[in-house]
ROZAKOL-507685 format. One record per residue: residue in three letters; x, y, z of N, C-alpha, C in turn. Coordinates in steps of 0.1 Angstrom, whole numbers, plus 5000, padded with zeros to 4 digits. Example, Ala and Ser with C-alpha at 12.3 -4.5 7.8 and 13.67 -1.06 7.14 Angstrom:
<pts>
ala513249435078512349555078513249675078 ser512849785071513749895071512950005079 
</pts>
This chain:
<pts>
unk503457217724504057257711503557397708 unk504157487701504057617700503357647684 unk502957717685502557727670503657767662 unk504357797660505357787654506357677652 unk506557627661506657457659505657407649 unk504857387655503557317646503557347633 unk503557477633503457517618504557487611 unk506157477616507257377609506757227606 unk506657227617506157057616504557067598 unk503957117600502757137589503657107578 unk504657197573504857257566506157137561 unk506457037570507356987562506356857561 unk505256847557505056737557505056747542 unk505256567539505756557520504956567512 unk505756637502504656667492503756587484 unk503656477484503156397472501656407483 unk501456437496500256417503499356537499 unk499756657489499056747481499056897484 unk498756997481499257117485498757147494 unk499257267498498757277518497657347517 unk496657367526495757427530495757547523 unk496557657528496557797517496757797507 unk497057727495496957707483495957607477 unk495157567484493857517480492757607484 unk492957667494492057807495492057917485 unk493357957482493558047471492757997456 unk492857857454492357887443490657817443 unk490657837456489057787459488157847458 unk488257987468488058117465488458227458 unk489158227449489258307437488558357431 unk487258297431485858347421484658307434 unk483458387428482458337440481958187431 unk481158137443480758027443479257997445 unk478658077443477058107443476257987436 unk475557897444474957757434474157817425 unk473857727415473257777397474157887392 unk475357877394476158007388477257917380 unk477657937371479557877366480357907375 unk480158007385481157957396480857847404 unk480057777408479357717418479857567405 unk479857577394480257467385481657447387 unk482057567389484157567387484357517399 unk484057537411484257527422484257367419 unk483357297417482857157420483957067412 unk484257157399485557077394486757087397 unk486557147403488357187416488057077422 unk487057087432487156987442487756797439 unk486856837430486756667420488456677415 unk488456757412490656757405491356697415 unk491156757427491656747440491556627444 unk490556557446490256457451490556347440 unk490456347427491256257418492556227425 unk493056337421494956337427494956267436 unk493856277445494056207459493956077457 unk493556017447493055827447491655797450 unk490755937451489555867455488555867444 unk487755797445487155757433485355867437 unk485655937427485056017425483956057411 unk482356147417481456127407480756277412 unk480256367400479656497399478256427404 unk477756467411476156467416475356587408 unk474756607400474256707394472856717394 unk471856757398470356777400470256907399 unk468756927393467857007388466757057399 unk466957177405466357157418466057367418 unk465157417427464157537421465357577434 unk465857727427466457817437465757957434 unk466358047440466058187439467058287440 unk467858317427468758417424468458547420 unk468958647426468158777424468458837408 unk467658917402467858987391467959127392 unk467159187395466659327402466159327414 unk466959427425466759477434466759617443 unk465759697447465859867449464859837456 unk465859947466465459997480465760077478 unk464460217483464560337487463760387496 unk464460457506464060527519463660647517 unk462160687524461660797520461660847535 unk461961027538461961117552460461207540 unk460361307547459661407546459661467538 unk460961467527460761557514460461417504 unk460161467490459861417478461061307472 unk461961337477463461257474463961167482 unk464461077479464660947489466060987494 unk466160967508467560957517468760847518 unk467760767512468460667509467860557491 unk468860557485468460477474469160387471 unk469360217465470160177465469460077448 unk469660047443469559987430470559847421 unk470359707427471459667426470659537410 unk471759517403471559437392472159297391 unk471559177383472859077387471958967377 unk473158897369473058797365473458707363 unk472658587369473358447373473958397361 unk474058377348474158357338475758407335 unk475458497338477258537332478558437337 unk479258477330480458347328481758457326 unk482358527340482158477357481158577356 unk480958517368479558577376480458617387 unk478958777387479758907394479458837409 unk479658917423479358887436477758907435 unk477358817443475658817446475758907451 unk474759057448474159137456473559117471 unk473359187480473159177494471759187489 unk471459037488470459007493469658867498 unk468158807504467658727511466958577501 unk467358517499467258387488465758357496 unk464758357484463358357487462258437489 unk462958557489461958657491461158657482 unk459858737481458958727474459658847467 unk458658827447459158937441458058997439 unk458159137445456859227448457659367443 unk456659477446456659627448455559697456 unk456359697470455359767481456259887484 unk455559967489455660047501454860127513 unk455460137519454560177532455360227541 unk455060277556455960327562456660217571 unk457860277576458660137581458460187598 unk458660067602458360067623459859937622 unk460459987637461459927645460359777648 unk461159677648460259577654461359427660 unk462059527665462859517674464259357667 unk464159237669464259147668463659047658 unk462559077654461559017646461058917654 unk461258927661460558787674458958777676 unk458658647681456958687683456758787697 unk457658747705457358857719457559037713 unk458559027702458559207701457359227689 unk456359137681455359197675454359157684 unk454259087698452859107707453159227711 unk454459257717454559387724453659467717 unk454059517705453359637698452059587696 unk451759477693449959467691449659447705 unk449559457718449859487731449659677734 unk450059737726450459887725449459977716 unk448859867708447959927701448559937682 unk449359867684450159897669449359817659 unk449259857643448659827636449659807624 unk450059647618450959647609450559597597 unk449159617590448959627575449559737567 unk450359657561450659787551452359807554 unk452559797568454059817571455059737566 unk456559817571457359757564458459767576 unk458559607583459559587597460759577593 unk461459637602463159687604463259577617 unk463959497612464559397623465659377622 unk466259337634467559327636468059147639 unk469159087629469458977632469858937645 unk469658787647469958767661468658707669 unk468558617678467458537687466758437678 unk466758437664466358347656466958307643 unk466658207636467358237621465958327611 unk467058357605466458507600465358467592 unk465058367588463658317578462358307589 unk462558287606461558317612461058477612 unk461858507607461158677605460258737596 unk460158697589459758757578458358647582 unk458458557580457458457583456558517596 unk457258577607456358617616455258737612 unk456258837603455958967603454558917587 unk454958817578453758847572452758787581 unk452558647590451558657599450858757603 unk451458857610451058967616450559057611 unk450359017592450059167583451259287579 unk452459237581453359347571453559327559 unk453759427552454059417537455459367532 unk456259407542458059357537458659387550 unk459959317548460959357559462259387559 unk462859427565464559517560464959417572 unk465859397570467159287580468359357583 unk468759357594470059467595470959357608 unk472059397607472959347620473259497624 unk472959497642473559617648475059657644 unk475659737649477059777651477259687659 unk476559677670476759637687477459467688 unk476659397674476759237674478159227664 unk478459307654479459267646479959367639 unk479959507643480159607635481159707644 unk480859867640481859947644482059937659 unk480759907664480959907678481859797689 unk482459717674483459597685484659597680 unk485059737671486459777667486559807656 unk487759857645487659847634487159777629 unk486559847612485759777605486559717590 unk486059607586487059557572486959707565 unk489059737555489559667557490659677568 unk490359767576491359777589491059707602 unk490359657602490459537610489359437609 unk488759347617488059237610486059277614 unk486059337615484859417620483859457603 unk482159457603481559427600481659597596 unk481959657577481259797576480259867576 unk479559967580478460007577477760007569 unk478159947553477559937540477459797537 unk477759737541478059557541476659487549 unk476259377550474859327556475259187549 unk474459067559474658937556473558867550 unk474058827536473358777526472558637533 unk471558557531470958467537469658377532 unk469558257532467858217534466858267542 unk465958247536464958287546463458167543 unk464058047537463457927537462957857548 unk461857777548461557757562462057597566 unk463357667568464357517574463357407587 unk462857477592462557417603461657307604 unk460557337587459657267584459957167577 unk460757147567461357077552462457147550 unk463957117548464657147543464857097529 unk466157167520466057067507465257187495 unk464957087484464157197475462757207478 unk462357327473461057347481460157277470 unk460357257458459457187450459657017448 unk460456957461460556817460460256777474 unk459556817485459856787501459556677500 unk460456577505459956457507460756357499 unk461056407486461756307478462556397467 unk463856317460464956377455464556437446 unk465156537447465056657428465656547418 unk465356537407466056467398467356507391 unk468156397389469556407382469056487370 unk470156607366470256717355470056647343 unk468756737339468456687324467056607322 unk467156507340465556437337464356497339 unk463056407338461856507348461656417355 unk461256477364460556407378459656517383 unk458956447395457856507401458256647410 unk456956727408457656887420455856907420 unk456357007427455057077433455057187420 unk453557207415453557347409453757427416 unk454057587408454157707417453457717423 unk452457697427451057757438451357687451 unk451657547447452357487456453757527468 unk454557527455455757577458455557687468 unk454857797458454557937466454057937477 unk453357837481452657857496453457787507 unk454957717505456057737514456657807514 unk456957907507457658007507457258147511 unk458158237517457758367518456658427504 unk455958517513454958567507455158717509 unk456258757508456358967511457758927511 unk458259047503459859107500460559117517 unk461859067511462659057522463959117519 unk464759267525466159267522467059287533 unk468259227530469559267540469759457535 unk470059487546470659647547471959647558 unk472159737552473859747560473359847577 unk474359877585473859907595473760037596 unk474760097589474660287584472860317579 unk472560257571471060247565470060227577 unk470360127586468960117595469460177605 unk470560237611470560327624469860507620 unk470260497604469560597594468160607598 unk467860517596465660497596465960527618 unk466260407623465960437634465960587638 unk466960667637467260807646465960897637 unk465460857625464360937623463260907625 unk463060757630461860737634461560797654 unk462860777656462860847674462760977679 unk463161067664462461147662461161207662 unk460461087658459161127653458761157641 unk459261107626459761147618458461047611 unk457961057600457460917593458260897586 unk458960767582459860707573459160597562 unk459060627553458660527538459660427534 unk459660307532460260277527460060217511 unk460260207506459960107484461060017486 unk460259897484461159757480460259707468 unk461559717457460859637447462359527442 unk461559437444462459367440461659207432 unk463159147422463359067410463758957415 unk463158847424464058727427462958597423 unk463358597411462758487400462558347410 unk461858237412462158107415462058047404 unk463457987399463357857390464257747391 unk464257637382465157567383466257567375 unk467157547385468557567380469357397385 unk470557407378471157297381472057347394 unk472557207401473557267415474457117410 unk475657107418476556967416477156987432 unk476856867437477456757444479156687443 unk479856707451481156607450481256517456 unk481056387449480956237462481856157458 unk482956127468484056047465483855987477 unk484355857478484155747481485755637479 unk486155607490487155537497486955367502 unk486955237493486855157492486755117512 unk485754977514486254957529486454787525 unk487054707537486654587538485854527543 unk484754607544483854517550482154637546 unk481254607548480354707543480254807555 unk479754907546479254997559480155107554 unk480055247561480955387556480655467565 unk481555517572481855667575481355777568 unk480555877569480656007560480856117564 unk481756167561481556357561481556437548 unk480456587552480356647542480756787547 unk480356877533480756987538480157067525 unk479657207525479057237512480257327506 unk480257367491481257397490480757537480 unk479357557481479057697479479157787483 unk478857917482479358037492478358157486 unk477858217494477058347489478258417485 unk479158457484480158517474481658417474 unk482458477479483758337479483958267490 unk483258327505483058227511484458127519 unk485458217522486358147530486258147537 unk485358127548485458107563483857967562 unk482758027558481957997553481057957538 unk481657837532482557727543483557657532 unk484257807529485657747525486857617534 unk486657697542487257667553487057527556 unk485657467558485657327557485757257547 unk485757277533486357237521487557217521 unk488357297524489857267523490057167534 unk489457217548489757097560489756977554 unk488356927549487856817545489256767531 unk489656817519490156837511491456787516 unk491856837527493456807532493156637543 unk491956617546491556477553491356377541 unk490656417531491156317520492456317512 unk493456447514494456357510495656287516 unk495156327532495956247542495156107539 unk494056027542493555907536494255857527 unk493855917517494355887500496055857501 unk496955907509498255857512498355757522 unk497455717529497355617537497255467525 unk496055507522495455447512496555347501 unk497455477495498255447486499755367490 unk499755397508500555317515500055157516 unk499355137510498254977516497654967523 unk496955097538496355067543494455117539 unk493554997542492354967534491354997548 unk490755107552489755097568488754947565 unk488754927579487354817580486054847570 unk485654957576484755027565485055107556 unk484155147545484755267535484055387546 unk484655497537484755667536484255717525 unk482855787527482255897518482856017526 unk482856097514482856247513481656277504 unk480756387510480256487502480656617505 unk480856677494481056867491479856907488 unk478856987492477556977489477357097481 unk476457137470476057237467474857287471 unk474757417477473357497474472757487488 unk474057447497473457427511472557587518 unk473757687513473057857518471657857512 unk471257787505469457817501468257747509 unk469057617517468157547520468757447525 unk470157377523470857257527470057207514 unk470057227502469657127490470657017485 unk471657077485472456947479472456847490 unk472956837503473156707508471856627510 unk470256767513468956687518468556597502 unk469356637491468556587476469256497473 unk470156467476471456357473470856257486 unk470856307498470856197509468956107502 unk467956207505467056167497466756047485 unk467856047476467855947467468555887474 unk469155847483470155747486469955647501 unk468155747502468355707516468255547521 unk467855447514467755337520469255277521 unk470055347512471555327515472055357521 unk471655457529472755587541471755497551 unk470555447552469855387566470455277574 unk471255217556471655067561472655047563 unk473655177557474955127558476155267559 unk475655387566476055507572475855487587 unk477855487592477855447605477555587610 unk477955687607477455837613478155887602 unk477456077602477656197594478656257600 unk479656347598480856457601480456537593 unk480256667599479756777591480656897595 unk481056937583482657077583481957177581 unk481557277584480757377579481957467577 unk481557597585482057687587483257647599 unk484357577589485057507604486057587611 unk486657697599488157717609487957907613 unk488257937624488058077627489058087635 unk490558007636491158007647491457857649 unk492057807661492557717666492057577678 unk490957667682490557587698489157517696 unk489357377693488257247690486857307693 unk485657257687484257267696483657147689 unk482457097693481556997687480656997696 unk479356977684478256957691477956817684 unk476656737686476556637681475356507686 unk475456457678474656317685474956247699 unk474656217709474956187723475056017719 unk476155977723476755807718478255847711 unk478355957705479955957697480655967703 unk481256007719482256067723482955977720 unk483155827720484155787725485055767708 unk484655757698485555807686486155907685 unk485256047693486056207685486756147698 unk486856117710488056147718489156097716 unk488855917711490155887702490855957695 unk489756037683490956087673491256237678 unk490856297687491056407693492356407703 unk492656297709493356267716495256257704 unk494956187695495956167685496256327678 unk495656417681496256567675496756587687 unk497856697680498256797687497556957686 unk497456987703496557167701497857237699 unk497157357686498357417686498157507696 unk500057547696499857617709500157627727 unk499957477727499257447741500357327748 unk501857357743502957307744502257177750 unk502257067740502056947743500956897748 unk499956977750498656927751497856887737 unk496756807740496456757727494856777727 unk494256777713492856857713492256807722 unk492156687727491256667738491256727751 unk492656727754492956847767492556937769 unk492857007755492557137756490957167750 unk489957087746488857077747487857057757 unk488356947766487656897775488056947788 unk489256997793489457077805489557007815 unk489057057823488956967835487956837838 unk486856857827485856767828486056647814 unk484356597814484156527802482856657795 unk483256667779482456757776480856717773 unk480056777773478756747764478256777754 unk478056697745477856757731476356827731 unk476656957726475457037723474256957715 unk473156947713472156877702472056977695 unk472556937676472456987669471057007664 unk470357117659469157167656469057117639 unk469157287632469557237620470357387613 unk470557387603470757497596472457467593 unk473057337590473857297584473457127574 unk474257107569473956947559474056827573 unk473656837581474156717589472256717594 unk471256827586469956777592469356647582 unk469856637571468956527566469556367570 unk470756367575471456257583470856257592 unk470756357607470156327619468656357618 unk467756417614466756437615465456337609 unk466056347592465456227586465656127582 unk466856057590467255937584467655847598 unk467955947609468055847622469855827621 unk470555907616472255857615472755907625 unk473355947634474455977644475556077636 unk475556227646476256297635477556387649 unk478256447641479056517646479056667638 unk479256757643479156897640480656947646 unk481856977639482857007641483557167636 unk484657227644485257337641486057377654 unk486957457646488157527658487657677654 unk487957727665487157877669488557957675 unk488158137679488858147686489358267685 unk489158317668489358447663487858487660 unk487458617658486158627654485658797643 unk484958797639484658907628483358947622 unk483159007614481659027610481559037598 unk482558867594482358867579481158787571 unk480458697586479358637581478658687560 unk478158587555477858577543477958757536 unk479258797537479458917532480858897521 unk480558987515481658967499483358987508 unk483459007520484959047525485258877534 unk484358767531484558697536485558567525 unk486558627523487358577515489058567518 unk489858497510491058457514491758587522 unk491858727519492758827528492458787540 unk490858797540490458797550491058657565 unk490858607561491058437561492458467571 unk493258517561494958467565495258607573 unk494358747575495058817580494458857600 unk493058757597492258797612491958617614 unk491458547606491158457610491458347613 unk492658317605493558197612495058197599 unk495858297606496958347605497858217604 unk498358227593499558087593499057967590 unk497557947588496957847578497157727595 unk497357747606497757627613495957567615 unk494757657618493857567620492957487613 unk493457557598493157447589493857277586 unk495257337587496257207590495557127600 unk495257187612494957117623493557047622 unk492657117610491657017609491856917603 unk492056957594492556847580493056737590 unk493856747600494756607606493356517611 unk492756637619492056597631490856537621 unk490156587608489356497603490156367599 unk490656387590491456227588491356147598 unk491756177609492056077620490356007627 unk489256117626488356047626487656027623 unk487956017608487555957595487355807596 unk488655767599489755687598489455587612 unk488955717624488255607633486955537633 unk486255647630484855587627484355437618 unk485955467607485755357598486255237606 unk487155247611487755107621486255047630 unk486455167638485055147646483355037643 unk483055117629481855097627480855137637 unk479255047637478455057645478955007659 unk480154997662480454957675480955087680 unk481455167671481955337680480755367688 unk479455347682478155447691478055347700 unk478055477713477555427727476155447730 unk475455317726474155327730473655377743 unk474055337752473755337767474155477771 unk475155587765475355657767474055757763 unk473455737749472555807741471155767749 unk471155687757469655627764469955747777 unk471355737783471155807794470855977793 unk471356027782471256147781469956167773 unk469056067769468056147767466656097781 unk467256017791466056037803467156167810 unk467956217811468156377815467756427807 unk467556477797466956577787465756527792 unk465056447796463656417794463456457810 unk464556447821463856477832464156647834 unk465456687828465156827828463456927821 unk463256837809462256907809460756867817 unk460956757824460056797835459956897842 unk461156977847461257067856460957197848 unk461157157834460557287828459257317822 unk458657197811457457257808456957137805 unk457456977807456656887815456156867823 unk455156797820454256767834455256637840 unk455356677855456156547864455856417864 unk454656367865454656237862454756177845 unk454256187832454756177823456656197823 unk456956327827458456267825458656197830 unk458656177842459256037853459255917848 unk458155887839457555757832458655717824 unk458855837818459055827805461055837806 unk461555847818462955907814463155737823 unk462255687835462455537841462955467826 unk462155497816461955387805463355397797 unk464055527796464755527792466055467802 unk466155487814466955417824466955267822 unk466055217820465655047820466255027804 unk466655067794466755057783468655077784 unk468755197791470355217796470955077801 unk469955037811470454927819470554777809 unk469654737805469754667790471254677780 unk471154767779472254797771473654767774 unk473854807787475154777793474954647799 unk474254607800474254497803474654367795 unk474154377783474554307769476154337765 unk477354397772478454447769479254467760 unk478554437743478454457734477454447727 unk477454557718476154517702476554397702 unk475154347700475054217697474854247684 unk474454127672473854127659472554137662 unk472454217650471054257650470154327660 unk470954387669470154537674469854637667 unk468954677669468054797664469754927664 unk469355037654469855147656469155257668 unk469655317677468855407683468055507682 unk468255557673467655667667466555647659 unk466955557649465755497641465255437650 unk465355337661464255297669463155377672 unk463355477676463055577682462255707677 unk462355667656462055797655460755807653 unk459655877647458255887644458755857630 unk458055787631457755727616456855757604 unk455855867608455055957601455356107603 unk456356117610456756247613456556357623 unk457156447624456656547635455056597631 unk454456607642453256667641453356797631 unk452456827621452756957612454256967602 unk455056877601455956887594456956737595 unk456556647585456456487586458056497579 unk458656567574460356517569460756487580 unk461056577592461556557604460856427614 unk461756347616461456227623461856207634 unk462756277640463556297652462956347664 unk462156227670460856307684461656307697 unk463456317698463856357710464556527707 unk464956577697465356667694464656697684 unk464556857680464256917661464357037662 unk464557137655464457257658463357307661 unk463357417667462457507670461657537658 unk460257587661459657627646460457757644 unk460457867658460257947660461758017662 unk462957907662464057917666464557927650 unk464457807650465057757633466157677635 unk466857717641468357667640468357557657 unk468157657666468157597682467357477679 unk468157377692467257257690466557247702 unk465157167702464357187712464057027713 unk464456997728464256857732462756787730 unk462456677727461256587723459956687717 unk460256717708459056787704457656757701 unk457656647697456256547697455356597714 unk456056557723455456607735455056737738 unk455556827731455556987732454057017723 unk453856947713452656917707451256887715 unk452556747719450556697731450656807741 unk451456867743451456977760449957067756 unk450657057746449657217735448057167740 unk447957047736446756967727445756957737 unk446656927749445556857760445956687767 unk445256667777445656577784445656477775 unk445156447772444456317765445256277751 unk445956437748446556407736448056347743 unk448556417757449856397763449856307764 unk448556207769448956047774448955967762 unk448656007751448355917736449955927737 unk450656027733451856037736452955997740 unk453356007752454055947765453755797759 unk452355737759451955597759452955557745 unk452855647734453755577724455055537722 unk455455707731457255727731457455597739 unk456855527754457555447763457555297755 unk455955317746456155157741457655137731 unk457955227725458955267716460455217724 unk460655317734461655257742461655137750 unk460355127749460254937757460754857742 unk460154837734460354757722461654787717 unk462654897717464054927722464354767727 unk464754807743465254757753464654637754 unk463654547747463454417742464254367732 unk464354457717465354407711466454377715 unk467254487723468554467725468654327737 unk467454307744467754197752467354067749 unk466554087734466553927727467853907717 unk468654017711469754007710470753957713 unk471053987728472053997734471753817740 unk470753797740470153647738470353557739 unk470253597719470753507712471953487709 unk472953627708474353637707474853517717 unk474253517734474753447743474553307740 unk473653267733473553127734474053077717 unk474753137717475853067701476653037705 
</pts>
């Protein structure tokens, strides 16, 4: 089918099923959407409009939870004379009603006034500040110029005050998203020299969520509940000013420092931590039987945010009102359908980690898996990464779209190619970590790709933008919107019977025997991936869930948490400390590698009784199922 086909076909579908994708973007992003702002409120009552119309029964989530919106911010660059070469001075207040675009800047930074001279420090990586303490370099007092990229950008700052710097400037090369890969907005989709991407710099990898609740929910708006004082608070948080700069600015500093030049920089900057209110959209789709499907998606945006993650708001938005006309047709899924719209995810993932938190004995018991829309549409051509056990629902409903484009092939085709795909293991730095990380749920991470730009968390990341580089003709929104519905719709038929256990046993004794060959010791893996084989074998062997088998993941997870950072429970995947986002297979063991022998065999000895007591359950289950 051609995209122009397709997009006739889109476009006649009937109206009562609700307005099409580009006209729910338009009035989505019309104002920014910055959480603790009246836009980040307006936004949440669109959504809720929308999803009324649709039949779904719908409720504002509202919590009181500590953010960091800037007030005052100035940066100025000092060369060799008395006068700065660069000055920039930006003002802003969250309070106004509308509220202007958030200034280019880092949510968390410390509010300080340093200066000192600035040094290149490459990536902000730990290998490019050994280099220079390697070299003889001395960084009290300094002020690092790093360039985004090899990490999420909150390991940076975090490295650099380690090491003794005073602050740090953040830049994207030309080279990664700027002049150097073509025109720049607004003549083509390319990143300007004055522009830089707004960001957290929260330490996702440790606790996500509010920083003054780890562990348990911020309270619904209005009440008190328990937080950490600021001393508390403040000692997870950055401790030295952090700002985005555009790339005109830091190729500026670079060519005078390769000179030989000394370069000053002054950061003073106003980024208050307090508590502000955020709102949640949770609608909810009646099932016959218990149990729910969920997908979410956040519906904030460091300014208006159409790609990120407008884009999966409307997807999601057009999946509940394809439902909602199913729905209104008479048909009722096996299970229900949550939706969450999350607020305040760009600070931390707060809205889904603070909502899932209050709800978690609910999502443990009765959340068949997470779908998570982020940043979904940039174009046309499927991707997913995800929990190892889902294939066989997304290929169902993958199979029932059409790719556009691809005259009669269907997303699965044209996703999976010649082979069967592997789903990437999600890390974190979207709302799908408090589902897989701390709660043990089975998740999916979805999007169509395909077009690309350097609009990341920049004010040009909005509807022109959208319709004129990024997905032209509204078709890959259409095409999500179908393609969530449909595996909305499966997962709820499905239930706990969609996850392939045996699939999720076998792919973590490969992840477990690949990292033998990497930075396992070979007999602990061997041990330890047999165990998971014997547990595969179990599994298939019982040829269905029986009642009352264990969940996998929650079997499996640490129960007191990752070594150094107890939210995360997930000991075959978690992010990197060091990465943030990247996921790094069994980390618990990466610990004992650290620790010493004795700590590795405490270890190993836990993970296999874990999977043995696994592969017991499932074969006293399968049992008893047999002898009814």
């Amino acid at each position: 089918m051609s995209v122009a086909v397709l997009l006739l076909a889109l476009t006649a579908i009937p109206q009562e099923i609700g307005p099409p994708a580009r006209e729910l973007a338009r009035e989505l992003q019309a104002a920014p959407r910055l959480a603790g702002t009246a836009g980040s409120l307006r936004g949440a009552r669109f959504v809720r409009g929308v999803l009324e119309e649709a039949d779904w029964s719908v409720e504002l989530d509202s919590r009181d939870v500590c953010l960091a919106l800037p007030r005052r911010l100035e940066l100025a660059v000092f060369g060799a004379g008395a006068d700065p070469i660069v000055r920039r001075v930006d003002a802003f207040d969250p309070d106004a009603d509308p509220v202007a675009d958030a200034p280019k800047y880092n949510a968390w930074s410390a509010s300080a006034r340093v200066r000192g001279p600035v040094f290149h420090a490459g990536r902000g990586l730990r290998a490019d500040f050994e280099r220079l303490r390697e070299e003889g370099f001395e960084f009290d007092g300094k002020i690092a110029l790093a360039a985004y990229g090899g990490s999420y950008r909150g390991v940076k700052p975090e490295l650099a005050e380690a090491y003794g710097c005073a602050g740090v400037l953040l830049y994207s090369p030309p080279s990664s998203d700027g002049a150097s890969r073509g025109p720049v907005w607004p003549d083509g989709p390319w990143k300007p020299g004055d522009a830089a991407q707004r960001g957290s710099i929260s330490q996702l990898a440790r606790a996500p969520g509010d920083p003054t609740t780890p562990g348990w929910p911020s309270p619904a708006a209005g009440e008190t509940g328990r937080r950490l004082d600021d001393a508390e608070r403040d000692a997870r948080l950055p401790r030295i000013p952090c700002l985005p700069i555009g790339a005109d600015d830091a190729v500026l500093i670079r060519k005078r420092l390769k000179a030989g030049e000394e370069v000053e920089v002054l950061l003073d900057l106003d980024v208050p931590r307090e508590v502000r209110t955020i709102h949640s959209v949770i609608a909810r789709l009646p099932g016959a039987e218990p149990g729910y499907a969920i997908a979410g998606n956040h519906r904030d945006a460091w300014v208006r945010g159409a790609q990120d993650a407008g884009s999966g708001t409307v997807s999601l938005l057009r999946a509940a009102q394809r439902l909602g006309e199913r729905a209104r047709d008479g048909w009722k899924p096996r299970h229900g359908i949550v939706l969450g719209f999350w607020d305040a995810e760009e600070f931390g993932l707060i809205g889904s980690t603070e909502w899932a938190e209050a709800h978690a004995a609910e999502i443990s018991r009765d959340a068949i898996a997470y779908v998570n829309a982020d940043a979904t549409v940039a174009g046309t051509r499927f991707n997913a990464s995800g929990t190892p056990g889902l294939l066989g629902p997304l290929r169902a409903a993958l199979e029932r779209v059409a790719a556009p484009g691809e005259d009669g092939r269907n997303l699965w085709e044209q996703w999976s190619g010649a082979g069967t795909p592997r789903l990437g293991l999600p890390g974190s730095g979207s709302d799908y970590a408090v589902f897989l990380h701390h709660l043990g749920v089975p998740v999916l991470d979805v999007s169509f790709s395909g077009n690309s730009g350097g609009q990341y968390h920049t004010a040009f990341d909005d509807f022109e933008f959208m319709e004129r580089f990024l997905d032209p003709g509204w078709v890959g929104h259409e095409t999500a919107g179908l393609f969530l519905a449909e595996l909305l719709a499966e997962l709820a038929e499905r239930g706990l019977d969609g996850f392939d256990d045996a699939a999720a046993a076998a792919r973590a004794a490969s992840e477990t025997r690949a990292a033998g060959e990497a930075w396992l010791p070979a007999e602990p893996s061997e041990r330890i991936a047999v165990a998971f084989d014997a547990l595969e074998h179990a599994i298939r062997s019982a040829g269905r869930r029986p009642d009352g088998a264990p969940r996998f993941y929650q079997a499996l997870e640490a129960t007191e948490g990752l070594p150094g950072r107890p939210w995360y429970r997930n000991r075959l995947w978690a992010p990197g400390l060091e990465t943030g986002y990247a996921a790094e297979t069994l980390p618990t063991l990466r610990v004992a590698v650290a620790d010493g022998e004795d700590a590795l065999k405490r270890e190993v000895d836990d993970l296999v009784a874990a999977i043995d007591d696994l592969r017991s359950a499932w074969e006293d289950a399968s049992a008893g199922t047999a002898g009814k």
